[in-house]
C-alpha positions as CSV (number, residue, x, y, z in Angstrom):
1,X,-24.0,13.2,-12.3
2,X,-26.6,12.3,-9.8
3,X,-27.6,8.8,-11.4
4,X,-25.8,5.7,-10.4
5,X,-25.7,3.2,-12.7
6,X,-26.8,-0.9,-12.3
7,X,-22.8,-1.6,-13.3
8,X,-21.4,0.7,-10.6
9,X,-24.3,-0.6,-8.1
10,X,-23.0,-4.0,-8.6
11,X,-19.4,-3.4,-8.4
12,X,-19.8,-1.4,-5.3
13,X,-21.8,-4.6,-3.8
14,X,-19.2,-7.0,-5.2
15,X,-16.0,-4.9,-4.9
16,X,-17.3,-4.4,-0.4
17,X,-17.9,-8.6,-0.6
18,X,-14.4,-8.9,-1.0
19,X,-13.2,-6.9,1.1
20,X,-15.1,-8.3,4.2
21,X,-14.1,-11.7,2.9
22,X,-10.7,-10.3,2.3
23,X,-10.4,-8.6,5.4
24,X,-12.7,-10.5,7.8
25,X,-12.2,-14.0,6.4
26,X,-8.0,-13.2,7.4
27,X,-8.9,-12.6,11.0
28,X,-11.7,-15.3,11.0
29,X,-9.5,-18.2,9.6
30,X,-6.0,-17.1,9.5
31,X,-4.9,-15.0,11.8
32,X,-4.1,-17.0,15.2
33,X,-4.2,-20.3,13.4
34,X,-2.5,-23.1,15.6
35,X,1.0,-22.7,15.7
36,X,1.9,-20.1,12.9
37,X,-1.0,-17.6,12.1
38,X,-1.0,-14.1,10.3
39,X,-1.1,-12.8,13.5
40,X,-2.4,-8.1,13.4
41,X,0.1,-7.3,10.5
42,X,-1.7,-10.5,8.4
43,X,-5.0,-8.6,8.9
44,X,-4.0,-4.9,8.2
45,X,-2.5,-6.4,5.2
46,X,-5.3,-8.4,4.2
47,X,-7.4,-5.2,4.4
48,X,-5.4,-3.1,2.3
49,X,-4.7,-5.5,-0.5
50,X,-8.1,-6.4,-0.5
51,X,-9.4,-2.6,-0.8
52,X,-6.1,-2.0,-3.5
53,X,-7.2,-5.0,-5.8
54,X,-11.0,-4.3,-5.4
55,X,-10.3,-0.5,-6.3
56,X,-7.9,-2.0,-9.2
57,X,-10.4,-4.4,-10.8
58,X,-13.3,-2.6,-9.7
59,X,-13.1,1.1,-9.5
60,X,-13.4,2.2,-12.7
61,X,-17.4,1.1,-12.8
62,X,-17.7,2.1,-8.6
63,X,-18.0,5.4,-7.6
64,X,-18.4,5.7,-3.9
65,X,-14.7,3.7,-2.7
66,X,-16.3,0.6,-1.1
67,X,-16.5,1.6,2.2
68,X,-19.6,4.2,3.6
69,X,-16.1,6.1,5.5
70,X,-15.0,6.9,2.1
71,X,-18.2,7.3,0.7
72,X,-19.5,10.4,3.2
73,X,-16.2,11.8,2.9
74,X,-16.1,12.2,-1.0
75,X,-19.9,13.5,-0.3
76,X,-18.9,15.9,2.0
77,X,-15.6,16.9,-0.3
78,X,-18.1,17.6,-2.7
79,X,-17.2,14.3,-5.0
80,X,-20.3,12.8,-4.8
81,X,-24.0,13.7,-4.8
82,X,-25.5,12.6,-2.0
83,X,-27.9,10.2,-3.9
84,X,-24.6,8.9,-5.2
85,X,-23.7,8.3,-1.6
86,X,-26.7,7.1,-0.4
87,X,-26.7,4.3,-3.1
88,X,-23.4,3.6,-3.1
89,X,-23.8,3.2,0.6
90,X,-26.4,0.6,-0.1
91,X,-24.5,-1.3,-2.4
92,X,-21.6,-1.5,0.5
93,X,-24.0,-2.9,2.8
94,X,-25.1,-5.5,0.6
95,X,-22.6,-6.5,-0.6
96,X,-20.6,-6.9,2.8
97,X,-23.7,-9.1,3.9
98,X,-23.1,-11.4,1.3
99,X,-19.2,-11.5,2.2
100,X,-20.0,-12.1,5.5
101,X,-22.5,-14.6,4.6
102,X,-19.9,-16.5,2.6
103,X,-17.8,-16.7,4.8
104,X,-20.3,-17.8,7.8
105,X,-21.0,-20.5,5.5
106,X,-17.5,-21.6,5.4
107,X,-16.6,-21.7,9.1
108,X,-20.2,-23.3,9.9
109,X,-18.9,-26.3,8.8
110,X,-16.1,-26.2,11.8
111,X,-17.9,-28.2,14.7
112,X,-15.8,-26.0,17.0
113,X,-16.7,-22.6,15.5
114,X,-18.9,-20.4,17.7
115,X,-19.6,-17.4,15.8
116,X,-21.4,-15.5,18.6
117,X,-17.8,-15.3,20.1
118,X,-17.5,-12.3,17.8
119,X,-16.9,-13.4,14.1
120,X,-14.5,-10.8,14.2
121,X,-16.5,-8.2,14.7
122,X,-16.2,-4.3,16.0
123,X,-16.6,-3.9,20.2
124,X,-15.9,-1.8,23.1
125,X,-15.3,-2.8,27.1
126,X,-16.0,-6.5,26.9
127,X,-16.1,-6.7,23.4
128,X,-13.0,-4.6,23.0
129,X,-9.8,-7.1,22.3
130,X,-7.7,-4.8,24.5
131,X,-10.7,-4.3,26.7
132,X,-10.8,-0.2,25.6
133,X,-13.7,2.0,27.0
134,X,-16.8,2.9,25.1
135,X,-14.9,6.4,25.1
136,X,-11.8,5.5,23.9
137,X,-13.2,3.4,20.6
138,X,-15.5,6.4,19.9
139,X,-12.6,8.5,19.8
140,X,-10.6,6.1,17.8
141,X,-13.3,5.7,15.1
142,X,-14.1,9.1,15.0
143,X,-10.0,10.2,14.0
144,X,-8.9,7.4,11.9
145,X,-12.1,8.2,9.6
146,X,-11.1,11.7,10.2
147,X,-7.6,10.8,9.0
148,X,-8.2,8.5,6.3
149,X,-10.6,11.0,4.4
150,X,-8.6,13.4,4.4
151,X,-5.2,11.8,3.1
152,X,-7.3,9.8,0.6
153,X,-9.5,12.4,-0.7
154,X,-6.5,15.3,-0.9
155,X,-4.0,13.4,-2.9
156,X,-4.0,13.1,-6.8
157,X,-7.2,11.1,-7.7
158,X,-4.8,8.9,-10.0
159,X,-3.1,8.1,-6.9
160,X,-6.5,7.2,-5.0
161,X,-6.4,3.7,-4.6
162,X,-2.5,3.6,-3.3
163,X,-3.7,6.0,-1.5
164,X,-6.6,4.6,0.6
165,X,-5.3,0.9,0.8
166,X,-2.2,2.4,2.5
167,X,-4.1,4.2,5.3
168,X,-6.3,1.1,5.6
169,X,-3.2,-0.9,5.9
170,X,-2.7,1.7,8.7
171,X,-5.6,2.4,10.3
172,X,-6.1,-1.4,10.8
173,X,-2.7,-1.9,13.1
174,X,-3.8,1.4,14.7
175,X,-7.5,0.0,15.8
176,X,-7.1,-3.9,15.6
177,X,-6.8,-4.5,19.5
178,X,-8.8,-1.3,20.1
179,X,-11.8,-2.6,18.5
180,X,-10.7,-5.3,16.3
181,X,-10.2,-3.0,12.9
182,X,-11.0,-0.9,10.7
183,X,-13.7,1.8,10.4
184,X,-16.2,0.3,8.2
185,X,-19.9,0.9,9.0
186,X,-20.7,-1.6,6.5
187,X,-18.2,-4.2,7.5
188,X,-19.2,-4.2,11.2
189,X,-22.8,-4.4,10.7
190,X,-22.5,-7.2,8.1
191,X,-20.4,-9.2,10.7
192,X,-22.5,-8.7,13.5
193,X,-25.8,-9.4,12.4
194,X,-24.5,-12.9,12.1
195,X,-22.6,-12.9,15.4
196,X,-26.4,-11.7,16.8
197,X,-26.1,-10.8,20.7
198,X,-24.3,-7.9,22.1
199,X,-22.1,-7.7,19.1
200,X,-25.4,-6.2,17.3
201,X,-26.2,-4.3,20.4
202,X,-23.2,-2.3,20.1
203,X,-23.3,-1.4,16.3
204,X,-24.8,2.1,17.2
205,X,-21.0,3.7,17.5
206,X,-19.5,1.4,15.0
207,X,-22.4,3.2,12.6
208,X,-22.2,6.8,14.3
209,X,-18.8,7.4,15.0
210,X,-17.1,6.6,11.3
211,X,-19.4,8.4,10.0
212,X,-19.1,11.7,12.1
213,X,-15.2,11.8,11.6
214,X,-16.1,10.8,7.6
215,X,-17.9,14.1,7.6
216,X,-15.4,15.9,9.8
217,X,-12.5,15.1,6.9
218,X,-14.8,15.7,4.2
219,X,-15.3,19.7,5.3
220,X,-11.5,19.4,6.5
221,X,-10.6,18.8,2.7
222,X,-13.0,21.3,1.1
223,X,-11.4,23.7,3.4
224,X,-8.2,23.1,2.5
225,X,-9.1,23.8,-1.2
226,X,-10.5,27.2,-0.1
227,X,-7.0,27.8,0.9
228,X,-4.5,29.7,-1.1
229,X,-1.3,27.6,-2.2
């Protein structure tokens, strides 16, 4: 079906809101909070529950998994047109804007909040919390979208939304002090265009990157189809 719907446009937008504000607003207010924080495991967390309850509540108007990772994939699996994709995609963006927007608003009202430190947003070398090469992040990106494609979009679609808040809930612990989490396109742009400076300057990988790996499961799992059982 190559139309998208108004319902599933808005769900996409509102399901990707929370999950920046689910996601993001954990590292942003809770993880290294004085004394007793969430600490990584508080974030991974935060981002697969987020991505379980939005899939949950919202999947069944969505189409394109609230994140442009999952979104290419399924295209390139052959589970979504690619207007389908490309709107869905659109939706994400928006709708992380406005999480991240939210939450800006919430931590402008700390005297002591810089956001331009980061606003936990995606870097590499100086920008990188474990100070990893633009090399090594690329390559990072690049597999976990790889990975996460693949596991989510070859298991039973019943199973789907288990299925890709687990590997979030993974891939997040995996990439936290690589590049501080998670390969969202969406989510790192929405972030960064409030954290302005080099954070924006380096959004060309965190665009590029998940999305070649994206691709790279989505043929991965049409091939594996093609196979006999």
């Amino acid at each position: 079906m190559q139309n998208v719907s108004a319902k599933a446009f808005v769900a996409e937008g509102v399901g990707s809101a929370w999950l920046v504000l689910s996601g993001s607003g954990t590292a942003v207010l809770a993880a290294g909070f004085p004394v007793l924080g969430v600490g990584f495991l508080g974030i991974a967390v935060a981002w697969g529950v987020g991505l379980l309850t939005a899939g949950y509540g919202l999947g069944r108007h969505a189409l394109a998994g609230f994140m442009p990772t999952i979104a290419v994939g399924m295209w390139c699996a052959g589970a979504l047109s690619f207007r389908q994709c490309a709107v869905g995609i659109v939706a994400q963006v928006l709708g992380s804007v406005l999480g991240a927007g939210v939450l800006w608003l919430i931590v402008s009202q700390i005297p002591s909040f810089d956001v331009h430190q980061g606003f936990a947003g995606n870097g590499y070398e100086a920008l990188s919390p474990g100070g990893f090469s633009l090399a090594s992040v690329a390559l990072t990106e690049c597999v976990m979208a790889f990975f996460l494609v693949v596991v989510v979009m070859s298991g039973h679609p019943a199973h789907r939304n288990i299925l890709v808040a687990g590997g979030v809930v993974v891939v997040a612990m995996l990439t936290v002090t690589v590049d501080n989490a998670m390969v969202s396109s969406a989510r790192s742009v929405a972030v960064a265009l409030f954290a302005g400076g080099e954070w924006l300057h380096q959004q060309w990988l965190f665009q590029l990157a998940p999305c070649i790996g994206a691709v790279a499961g989505g043929v991965c799992v049409r091939l594996l189809r093609l196979l006999p059982p």
